[in-house]
C-alpha positions as CSV (number, residue, x, y, z in Angstrom):
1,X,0.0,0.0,0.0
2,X,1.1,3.1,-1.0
3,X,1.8,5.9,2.0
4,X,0.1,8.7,-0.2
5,X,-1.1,9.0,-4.3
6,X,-0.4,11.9,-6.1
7,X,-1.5,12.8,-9.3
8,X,1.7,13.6,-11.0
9,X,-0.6,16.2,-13.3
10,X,0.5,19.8,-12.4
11,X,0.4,18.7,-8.3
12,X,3.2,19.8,-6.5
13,X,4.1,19.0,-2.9
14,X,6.8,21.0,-1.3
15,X,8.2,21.0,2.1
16,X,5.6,19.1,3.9
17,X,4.4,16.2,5.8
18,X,2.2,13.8,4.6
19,X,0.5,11.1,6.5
20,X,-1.1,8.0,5.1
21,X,-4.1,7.4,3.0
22,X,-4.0,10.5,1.6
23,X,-4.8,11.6,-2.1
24,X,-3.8,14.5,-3.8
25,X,-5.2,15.3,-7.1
26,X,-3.9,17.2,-10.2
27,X,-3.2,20.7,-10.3
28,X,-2.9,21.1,-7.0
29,X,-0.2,22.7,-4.6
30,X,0.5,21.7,-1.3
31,X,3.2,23.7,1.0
32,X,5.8,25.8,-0.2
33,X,9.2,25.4,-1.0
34,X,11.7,25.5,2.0
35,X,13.1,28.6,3.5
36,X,13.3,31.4,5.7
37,X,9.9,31.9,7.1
38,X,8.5,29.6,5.4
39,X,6.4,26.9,7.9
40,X,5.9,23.0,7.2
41,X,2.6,21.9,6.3
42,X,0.9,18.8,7.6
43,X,-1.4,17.0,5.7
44,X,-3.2,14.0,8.0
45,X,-4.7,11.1,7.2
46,X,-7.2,10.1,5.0
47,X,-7.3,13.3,3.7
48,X,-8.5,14.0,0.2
49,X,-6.5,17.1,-1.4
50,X,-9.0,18.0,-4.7
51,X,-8.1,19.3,-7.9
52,X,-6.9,22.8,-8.3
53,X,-6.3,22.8,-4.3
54,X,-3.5,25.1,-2.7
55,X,-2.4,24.6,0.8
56,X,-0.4,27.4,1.8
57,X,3.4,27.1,3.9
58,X,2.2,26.0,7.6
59,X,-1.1,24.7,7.3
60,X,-2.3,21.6,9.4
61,X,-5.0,20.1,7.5
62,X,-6.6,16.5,9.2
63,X,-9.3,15.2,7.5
64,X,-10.5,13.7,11.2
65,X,-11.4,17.4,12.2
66,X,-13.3,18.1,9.4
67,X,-10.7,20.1,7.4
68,X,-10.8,18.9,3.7
């Protein structure tokens, strides 16, 4: 089983931490890339990440709180 799927179309995931069972669809941007002032972002588990998505740098998004 695979930790996480990404659609390789146009997603990008940049200094971040990703739990498992989570999906993150095309086009989509999650984080930001590392450097000064520039926070990690957490992506829990079983979260969906849709299409056209952007996460910004420092985000903590769990899908067991509700967060999508």
């Amino acid at each position: 089983m695979k930790k996480y799927i990404v659609n390789p179309e146009n997603a990008t995931i940049n200094y971040s931490i990703i739990d498992e069972s989570v999906v993150v669809k095309e086009s989509s941007h999650v984080g930001e890339a590392k450097g000064e002032g520039i926070g990690i972002t957490i992506i829990g588990r079983n979260t969906v990440v849709e299409s056209g998505s952007v996460i910004p740098h420092g985000q903590n998004i769990d899908s067991a709180k509700g967060d999508k």
